[in-house]
PDB file with one MODEL, atoms N, CA, C and O in Angstrom:
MODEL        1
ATOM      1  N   UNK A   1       0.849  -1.178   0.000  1.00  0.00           N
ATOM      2  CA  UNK A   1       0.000   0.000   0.000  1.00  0.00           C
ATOM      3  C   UNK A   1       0.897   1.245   0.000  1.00  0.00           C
ATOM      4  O   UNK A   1       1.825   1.326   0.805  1.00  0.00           O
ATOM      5  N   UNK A   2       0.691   2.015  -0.704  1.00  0.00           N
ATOM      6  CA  UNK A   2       1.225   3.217  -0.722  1.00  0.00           C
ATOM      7  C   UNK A   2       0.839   4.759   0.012  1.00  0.00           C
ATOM      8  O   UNK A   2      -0.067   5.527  -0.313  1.00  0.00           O
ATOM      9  N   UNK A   3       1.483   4.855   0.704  1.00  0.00           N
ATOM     10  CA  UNK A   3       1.178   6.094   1.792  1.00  0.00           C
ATOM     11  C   UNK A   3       2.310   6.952   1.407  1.00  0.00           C
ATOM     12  O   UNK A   3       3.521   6.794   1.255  1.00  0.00           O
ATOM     13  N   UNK A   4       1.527   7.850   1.312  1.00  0.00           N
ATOM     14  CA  UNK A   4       2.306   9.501   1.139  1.00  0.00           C
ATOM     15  C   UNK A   4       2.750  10.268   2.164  1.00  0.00           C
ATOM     16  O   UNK A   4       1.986  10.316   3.128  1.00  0.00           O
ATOM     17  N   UNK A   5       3.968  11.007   2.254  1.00  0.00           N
ATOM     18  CA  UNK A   5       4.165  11.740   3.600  1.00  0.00           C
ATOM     19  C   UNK A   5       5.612  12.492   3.402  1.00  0.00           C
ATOM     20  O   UNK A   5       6.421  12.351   2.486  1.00  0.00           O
ATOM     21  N   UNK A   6       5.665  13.234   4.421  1.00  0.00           N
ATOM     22  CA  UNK A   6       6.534  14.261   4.485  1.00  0.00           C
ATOM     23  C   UNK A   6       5.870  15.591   3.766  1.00  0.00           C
ATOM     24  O   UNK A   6       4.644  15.662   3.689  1.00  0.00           O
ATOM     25  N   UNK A   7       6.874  16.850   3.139  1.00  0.00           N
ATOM     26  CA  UNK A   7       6.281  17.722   2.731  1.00  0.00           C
ATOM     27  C   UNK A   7       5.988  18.082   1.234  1.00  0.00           C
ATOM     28  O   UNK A   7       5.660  19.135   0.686  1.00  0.00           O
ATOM     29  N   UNK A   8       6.309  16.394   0.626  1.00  0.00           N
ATOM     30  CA  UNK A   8       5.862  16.837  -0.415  1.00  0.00           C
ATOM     31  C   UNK A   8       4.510  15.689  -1.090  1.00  0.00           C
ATOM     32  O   UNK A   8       4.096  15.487  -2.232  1.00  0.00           O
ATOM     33  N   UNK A   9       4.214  15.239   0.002  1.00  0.00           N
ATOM     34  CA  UNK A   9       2.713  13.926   0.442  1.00  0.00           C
ATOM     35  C   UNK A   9       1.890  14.485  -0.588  1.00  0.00           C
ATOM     36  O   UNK A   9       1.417  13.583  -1.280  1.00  0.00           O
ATOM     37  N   UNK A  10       1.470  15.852  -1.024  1.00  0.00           N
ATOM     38  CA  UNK A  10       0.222  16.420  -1.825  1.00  0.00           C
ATOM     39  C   UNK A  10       1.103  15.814  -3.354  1.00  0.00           C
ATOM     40  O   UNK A  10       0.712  14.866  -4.035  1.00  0.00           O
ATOM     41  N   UNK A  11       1.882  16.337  -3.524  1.00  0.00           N
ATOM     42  CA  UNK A  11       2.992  15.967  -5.073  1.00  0.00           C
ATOM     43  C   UNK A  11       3.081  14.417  -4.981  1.00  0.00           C
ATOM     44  O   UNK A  11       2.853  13.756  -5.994  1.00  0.00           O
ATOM     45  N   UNK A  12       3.399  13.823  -3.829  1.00  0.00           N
ATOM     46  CA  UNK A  12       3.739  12.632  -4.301  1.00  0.00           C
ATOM     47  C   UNK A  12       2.052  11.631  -4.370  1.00  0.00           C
ATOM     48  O   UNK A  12       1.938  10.619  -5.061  1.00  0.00           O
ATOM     49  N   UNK A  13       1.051  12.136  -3.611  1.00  0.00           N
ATOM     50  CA  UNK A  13      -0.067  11.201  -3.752  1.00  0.00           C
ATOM     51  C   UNK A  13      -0.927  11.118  -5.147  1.00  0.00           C
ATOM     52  O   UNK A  13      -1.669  10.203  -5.507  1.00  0.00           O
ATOM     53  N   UNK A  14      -0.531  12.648  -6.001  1.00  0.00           N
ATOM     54  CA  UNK A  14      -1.043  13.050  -7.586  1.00  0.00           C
ATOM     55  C   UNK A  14      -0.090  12.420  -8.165  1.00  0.00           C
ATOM     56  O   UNK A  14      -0.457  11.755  -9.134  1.00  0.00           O
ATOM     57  N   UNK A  15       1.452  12.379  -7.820  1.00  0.00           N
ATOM     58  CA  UNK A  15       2.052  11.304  -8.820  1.00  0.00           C
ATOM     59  C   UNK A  15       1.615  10.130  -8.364  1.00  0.00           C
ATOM     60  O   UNK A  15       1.002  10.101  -9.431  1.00  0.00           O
ATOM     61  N   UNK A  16       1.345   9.211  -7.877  1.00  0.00           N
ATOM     62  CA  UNK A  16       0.805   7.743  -8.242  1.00  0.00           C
ATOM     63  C   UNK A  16      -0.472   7.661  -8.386  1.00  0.00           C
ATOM     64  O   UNK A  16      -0.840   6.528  -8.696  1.00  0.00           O
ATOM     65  N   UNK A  17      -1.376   8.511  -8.269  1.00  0.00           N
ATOM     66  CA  UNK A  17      -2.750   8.765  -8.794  1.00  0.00           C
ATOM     67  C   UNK A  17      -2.908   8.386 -10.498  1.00  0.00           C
ATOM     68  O   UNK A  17      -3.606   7.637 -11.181  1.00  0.00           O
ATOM     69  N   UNK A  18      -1.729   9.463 -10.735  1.00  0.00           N
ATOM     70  CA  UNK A  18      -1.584   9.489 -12.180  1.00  0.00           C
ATOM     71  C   UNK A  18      -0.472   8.268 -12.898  1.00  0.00           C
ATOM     72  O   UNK A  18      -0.652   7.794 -14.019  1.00  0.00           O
ATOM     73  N   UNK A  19       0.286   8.026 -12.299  1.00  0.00           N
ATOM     74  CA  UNK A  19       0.698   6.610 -12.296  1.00  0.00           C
ATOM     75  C   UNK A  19      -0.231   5.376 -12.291  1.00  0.00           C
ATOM     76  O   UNK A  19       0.308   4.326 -12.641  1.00  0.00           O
ATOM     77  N   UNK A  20      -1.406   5.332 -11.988  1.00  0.00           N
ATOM     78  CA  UNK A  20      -2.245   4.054 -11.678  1.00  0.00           C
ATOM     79  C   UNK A  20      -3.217   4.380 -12.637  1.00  0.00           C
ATOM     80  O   UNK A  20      -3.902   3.457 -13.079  1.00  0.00           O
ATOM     81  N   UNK A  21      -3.401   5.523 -13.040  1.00  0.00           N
ATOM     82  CA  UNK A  21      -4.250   5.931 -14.287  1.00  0.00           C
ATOM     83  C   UNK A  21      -5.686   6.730 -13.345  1.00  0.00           C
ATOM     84  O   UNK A  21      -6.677   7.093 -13.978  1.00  0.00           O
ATOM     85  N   UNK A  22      -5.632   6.852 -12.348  1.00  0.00           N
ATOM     86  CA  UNK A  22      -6.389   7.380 -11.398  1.00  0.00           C
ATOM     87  C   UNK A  22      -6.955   8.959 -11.844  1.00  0.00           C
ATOM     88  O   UNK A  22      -8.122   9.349 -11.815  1.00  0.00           O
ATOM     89  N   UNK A  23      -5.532   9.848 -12.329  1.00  0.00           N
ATOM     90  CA  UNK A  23      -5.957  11.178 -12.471  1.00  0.00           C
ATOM     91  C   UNK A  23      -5.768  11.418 -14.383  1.00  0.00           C
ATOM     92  O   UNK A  23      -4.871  10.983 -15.106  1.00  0.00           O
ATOM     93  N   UNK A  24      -6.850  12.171 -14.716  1.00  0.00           N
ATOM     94  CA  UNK A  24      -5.769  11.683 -16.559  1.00  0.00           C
ATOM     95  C   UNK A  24      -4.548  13.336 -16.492  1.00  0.00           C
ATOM     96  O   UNK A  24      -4.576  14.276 -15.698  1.00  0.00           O
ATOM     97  N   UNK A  25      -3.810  13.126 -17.435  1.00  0.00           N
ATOM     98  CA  UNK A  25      -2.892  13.838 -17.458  1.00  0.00           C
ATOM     99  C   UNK A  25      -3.225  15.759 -17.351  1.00  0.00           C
ATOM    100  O   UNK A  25      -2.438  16.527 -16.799  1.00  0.00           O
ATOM    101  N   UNK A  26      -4.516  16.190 -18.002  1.00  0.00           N
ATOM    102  CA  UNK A  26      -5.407  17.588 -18.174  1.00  0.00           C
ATOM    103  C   UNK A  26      -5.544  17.703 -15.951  1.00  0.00           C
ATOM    104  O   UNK A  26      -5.082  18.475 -15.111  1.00  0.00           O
ATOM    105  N   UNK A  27      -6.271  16.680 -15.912  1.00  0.00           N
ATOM    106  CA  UNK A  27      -6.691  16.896 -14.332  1.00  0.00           C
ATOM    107  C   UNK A  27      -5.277  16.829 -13.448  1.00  0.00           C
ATOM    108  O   UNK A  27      -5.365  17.153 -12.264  1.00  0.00           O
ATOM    109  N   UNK A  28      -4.299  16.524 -13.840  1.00  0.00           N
ATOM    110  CA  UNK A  28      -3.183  16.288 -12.510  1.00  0.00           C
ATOM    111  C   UNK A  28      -2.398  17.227 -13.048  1.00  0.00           C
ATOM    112  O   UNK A  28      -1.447  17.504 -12.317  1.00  0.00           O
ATOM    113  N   UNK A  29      -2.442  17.849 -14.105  1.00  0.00           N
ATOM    114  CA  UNK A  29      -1.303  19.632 -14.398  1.00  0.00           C
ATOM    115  C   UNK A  29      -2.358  20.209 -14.013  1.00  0.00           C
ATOM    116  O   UNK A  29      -2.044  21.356 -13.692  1.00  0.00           O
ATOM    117  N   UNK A  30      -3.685  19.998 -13.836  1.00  0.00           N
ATOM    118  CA  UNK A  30      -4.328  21.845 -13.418  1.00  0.00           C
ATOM    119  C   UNK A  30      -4.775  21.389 -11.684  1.00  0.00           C
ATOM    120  O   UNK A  30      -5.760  21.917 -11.168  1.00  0.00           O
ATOM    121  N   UNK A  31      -3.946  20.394 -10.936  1.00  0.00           N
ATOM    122  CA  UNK A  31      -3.867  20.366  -9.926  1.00  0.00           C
ATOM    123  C   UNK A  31      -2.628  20.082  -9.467  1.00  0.00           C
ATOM    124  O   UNK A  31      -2.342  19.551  -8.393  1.00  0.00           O
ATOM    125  N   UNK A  32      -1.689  20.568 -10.573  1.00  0.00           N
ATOM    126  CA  UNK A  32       0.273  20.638  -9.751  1.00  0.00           C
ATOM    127  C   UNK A  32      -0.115  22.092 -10.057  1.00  0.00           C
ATOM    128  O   UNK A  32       0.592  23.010  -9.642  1.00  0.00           O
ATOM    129  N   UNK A  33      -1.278  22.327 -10.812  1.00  0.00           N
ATOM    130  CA  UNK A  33      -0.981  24.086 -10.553  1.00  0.00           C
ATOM    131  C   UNK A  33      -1.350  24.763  -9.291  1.00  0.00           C
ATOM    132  O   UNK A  33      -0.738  25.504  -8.522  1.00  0.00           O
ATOM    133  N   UNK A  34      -2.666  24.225  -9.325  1.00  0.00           N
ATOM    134  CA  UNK A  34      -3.261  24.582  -7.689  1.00  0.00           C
ATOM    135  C   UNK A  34      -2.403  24.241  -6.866  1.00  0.00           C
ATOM    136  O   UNK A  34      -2.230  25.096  -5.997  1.00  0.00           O
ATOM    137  N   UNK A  35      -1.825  23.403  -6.777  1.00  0.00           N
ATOM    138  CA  UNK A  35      -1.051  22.947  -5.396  1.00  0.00           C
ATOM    139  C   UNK A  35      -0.079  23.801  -5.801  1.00  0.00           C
ATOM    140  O   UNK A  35      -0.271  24.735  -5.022  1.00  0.00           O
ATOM    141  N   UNK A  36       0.726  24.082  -6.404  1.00  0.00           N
ATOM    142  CA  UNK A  36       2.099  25.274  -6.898  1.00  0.00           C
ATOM    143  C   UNK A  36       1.504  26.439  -6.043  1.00  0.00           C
ATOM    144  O   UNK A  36       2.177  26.957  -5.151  1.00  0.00           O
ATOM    145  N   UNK A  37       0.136  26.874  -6.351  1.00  0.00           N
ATOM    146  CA  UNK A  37      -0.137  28.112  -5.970  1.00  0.00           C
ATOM    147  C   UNK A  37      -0.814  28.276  -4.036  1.00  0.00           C
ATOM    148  O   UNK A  37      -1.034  29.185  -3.236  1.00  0.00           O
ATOM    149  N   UNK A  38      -0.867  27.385  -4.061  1.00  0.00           N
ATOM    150  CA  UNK A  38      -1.380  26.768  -2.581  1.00  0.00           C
ATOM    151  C   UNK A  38       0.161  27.025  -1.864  1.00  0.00           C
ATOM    152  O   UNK A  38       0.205  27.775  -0.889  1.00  0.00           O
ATOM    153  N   UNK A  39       1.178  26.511  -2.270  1.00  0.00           N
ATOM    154  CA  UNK A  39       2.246  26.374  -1.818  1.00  0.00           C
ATOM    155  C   UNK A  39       2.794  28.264  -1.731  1.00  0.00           C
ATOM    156  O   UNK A  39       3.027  28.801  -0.649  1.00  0.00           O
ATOM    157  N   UNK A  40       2.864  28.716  -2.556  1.00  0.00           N
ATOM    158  CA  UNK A  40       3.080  30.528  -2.577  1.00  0.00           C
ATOM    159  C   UNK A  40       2.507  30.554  -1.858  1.00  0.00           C
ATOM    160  O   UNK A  40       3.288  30.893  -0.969  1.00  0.00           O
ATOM    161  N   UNK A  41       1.240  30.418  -1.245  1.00  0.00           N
ATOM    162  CA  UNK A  41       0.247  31.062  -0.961  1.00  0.00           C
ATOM    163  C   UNK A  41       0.305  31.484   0.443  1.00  0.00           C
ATOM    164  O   UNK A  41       0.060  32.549   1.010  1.00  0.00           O
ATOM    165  N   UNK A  42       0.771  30.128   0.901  1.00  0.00           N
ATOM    166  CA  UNK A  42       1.163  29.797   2.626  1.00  0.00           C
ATOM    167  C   UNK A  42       2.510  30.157   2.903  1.00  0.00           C
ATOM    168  O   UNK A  42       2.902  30.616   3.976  1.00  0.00           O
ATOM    169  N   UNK A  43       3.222  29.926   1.872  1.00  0.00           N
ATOM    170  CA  UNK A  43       4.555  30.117   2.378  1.00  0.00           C
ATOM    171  C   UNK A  43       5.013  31.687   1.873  1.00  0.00           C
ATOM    172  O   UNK A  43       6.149  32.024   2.207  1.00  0.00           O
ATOM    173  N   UNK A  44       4.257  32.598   1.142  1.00  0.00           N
ATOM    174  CA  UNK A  44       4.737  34.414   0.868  1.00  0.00           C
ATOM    175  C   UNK A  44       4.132  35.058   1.814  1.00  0.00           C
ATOM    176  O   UNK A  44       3.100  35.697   1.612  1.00  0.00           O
ATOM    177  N   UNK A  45       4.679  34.967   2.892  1.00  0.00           N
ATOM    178  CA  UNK A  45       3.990  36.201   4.119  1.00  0.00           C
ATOM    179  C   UNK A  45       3.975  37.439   3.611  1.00  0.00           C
ATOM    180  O   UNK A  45       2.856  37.924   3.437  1.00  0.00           O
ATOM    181  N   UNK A  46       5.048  38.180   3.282  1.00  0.00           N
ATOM    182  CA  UNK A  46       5.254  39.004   3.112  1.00  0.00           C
ATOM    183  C   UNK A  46       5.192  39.582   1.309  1.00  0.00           C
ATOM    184  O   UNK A  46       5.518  40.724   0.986  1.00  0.00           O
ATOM    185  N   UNK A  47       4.871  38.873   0.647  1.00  0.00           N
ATOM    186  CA  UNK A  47       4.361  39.207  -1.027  1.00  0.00           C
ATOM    187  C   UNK A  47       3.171  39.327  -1.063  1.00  0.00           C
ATOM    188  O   UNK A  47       2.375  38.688  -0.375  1.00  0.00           O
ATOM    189  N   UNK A  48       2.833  40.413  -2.114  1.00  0.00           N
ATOM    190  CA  UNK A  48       1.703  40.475  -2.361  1.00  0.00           C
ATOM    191  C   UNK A  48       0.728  39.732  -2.860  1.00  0.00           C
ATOM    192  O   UNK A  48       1.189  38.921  -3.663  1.00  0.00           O
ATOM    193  N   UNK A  49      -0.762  39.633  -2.696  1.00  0.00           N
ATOM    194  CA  UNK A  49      -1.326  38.873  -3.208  1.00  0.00           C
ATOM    195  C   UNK A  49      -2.209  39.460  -4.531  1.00  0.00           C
ATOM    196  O   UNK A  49      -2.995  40.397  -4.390  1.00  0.00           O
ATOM    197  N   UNK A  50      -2.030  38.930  -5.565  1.00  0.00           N
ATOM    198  CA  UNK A  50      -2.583  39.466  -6.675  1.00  0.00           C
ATOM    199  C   UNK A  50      -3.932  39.257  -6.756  1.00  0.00           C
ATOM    200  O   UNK A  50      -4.028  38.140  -7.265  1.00  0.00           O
ATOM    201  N   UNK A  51      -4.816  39.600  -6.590  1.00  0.00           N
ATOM    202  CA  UNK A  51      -6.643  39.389  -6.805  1.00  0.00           C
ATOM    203  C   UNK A  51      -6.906  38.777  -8.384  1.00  0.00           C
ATOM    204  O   UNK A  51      -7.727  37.878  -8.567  1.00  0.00           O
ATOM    205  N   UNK A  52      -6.466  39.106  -9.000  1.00  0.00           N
ATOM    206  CA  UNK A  52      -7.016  38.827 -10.438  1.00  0.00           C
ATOM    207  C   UNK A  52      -6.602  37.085 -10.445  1.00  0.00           C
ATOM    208  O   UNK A  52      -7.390  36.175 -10.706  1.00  0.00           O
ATOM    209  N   UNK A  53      -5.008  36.931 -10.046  1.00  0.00           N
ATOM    210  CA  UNK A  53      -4.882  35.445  -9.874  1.00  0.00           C
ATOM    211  C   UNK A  53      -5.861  34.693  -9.097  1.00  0.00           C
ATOM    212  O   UNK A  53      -6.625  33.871  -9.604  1.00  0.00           O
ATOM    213  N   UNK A  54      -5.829  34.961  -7.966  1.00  0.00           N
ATOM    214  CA  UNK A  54      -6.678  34.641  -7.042  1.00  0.00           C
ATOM    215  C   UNK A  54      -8.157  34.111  -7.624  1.00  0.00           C
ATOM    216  O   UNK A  54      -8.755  33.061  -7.387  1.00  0.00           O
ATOM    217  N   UNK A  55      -8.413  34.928  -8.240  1.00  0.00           N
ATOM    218  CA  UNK A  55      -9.902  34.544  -8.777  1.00  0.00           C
ATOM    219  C   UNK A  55     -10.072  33.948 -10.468  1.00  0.00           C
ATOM    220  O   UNK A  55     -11.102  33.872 -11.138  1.00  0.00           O
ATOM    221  N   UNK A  56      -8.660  33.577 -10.839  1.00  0.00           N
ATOM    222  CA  UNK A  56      -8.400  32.877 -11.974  1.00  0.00           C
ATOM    223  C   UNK A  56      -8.412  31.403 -11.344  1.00  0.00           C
ATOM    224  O   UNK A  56      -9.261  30.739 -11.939  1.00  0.00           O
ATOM    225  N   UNK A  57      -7.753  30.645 -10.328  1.00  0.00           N
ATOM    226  CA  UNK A  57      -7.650  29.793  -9.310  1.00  0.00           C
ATOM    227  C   UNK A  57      -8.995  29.549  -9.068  1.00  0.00           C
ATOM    228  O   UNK A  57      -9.566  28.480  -9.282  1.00  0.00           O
ATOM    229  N   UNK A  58      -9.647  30.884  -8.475  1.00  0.00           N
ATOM    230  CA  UNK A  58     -11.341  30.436  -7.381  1.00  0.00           C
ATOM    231  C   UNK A  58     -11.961  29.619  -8.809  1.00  0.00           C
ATOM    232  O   UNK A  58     -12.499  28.519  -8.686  1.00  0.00           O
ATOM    233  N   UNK A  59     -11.835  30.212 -10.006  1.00  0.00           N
ATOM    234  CA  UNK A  59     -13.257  29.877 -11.133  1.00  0.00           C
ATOM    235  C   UNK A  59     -11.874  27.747 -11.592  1.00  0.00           C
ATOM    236  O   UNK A  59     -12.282  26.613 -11.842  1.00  0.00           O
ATOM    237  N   UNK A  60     -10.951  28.085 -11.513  1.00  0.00           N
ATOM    238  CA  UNK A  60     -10.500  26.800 -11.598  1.00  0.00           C
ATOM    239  C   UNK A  60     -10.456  25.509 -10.746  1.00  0.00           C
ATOM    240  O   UNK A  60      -9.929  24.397 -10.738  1.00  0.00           O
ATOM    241  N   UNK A  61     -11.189  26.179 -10.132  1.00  0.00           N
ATOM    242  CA  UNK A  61     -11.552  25.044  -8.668  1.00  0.00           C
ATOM    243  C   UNK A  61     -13.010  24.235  -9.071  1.00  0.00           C
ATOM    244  O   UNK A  61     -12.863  23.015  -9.002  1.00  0.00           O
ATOM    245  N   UNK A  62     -13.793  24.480  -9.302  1.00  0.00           N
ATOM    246  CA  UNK A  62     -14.777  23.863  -9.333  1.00  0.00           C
ATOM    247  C   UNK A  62     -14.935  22.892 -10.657  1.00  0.00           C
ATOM    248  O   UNK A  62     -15.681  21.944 -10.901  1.00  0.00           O
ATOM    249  N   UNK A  63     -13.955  23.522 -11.360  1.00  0.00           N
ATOM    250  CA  UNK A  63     -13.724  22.726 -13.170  1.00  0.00           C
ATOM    251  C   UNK A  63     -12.686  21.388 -12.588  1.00  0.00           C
ATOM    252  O   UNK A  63     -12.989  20.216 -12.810  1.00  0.00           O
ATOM    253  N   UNK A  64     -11.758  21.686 -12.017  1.00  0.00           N
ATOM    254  CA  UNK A  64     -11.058  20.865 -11.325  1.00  0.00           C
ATOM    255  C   UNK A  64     -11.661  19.193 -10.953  1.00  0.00           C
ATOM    256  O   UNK A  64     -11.441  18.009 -11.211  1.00  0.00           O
ATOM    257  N   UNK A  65     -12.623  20.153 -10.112  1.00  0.00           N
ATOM    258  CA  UNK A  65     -13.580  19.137  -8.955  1.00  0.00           C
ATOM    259  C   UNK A  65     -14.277  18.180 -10.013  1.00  0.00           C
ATOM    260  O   UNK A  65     -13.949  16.998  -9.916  1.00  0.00           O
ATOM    261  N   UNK A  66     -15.037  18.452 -10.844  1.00  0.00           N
ATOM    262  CA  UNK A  66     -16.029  18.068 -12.334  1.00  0.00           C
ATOM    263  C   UNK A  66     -14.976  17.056 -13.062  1.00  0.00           C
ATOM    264  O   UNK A  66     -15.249  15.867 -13.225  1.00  0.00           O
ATOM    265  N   UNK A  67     -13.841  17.596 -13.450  1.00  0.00           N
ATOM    266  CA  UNK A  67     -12.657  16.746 -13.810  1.00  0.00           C
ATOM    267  C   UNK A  67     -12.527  15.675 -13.414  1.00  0.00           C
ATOM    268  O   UNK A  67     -12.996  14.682 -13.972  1.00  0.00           O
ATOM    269  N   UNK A  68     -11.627  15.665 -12.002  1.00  0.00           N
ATOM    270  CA  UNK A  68     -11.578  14.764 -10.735  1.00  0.00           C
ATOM    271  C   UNK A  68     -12.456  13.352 -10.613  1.00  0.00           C
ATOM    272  O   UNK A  68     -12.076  12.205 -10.374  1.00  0.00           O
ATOM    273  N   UNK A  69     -14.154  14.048 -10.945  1.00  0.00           N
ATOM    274  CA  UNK A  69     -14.700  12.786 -10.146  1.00  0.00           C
ATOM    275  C   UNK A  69     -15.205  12.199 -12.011  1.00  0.00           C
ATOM    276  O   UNK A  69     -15.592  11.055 -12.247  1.00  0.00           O
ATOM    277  N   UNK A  70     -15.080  13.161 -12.952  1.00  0.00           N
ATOM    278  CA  UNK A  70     -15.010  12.021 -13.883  1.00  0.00           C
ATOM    279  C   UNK A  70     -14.089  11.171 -14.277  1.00  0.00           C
ATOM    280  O   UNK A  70     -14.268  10.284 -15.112  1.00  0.00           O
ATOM    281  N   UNK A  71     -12.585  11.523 -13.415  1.00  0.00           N
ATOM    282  CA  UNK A  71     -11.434  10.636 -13.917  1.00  0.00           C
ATOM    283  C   UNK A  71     -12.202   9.792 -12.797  1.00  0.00           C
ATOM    284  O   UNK A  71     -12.032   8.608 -13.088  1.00  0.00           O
ATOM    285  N   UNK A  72     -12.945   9.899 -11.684  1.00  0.00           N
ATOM    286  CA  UNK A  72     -12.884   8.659 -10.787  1.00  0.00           C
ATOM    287  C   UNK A  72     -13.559   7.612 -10.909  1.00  0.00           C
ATOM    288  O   UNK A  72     -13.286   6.470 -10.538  1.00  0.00           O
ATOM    289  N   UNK A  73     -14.662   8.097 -11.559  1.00  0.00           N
ATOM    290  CA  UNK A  73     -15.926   7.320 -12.700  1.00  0.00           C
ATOM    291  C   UNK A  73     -15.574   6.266 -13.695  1.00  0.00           C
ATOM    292  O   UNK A  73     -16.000   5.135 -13.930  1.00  0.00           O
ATOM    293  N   UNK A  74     -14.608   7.066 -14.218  1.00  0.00           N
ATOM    294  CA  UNK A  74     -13.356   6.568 -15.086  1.00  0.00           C
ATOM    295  C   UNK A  74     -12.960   5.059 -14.905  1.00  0.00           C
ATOM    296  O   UNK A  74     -13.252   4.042 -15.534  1.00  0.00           O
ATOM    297  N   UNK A  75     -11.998   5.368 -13.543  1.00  0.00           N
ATOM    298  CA  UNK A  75     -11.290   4.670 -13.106  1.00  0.00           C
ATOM    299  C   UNK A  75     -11.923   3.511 -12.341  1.00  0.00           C
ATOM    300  O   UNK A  75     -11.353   2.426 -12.229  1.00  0.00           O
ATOM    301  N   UNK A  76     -12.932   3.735 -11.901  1.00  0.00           N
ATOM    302  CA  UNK A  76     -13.493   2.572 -11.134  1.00  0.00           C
ATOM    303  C   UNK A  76     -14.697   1.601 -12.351  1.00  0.00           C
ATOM    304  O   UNK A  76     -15.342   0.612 -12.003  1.00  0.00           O
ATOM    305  N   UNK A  77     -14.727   2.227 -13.771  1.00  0.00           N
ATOM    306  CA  UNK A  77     -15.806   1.228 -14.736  1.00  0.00           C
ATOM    307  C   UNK A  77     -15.182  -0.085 -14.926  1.00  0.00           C
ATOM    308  O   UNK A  77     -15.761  -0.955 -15.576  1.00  0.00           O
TER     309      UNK A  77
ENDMDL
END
């Protein structure tokens, strides 16, 4: 069984997702993006936060999600 961990557990659980055919290749780059930007996000105390990104991200979240559970649909026929 494969368990993910340390600090890069989010990167490494989308690579064998997508390794097992779990995520298709469209859904696991527009969620190394989110997680890329998740990662700025927490870790720029002190940078600014751009709004326009921000809400390029918010409207890519829910397309994401729609993605996601049809790769999971997918994956479990």
């Amino acid at each position: 069984m494969f368990i993910a961990s340390g600090p890069r557990w989010h990167r490494e659980l989308a690579d064998k997702a997508r390794d097992l055919g779990l995520l298709s290749l469209p859904v696991f780059e527009l969620f190394i993006e989110l997680l890329s930007f998740r990662h700025f996000f927490v870790h720029a105390y002190s940078s600014e936060i751009y709004t326009e990104r921000v809400q390029e991200i918010m409207t890519d979240v829910p397309m994401l999600y729609e993605k996601f559970m049809d790769d999971v649909v997918k994956f479990l026929e």
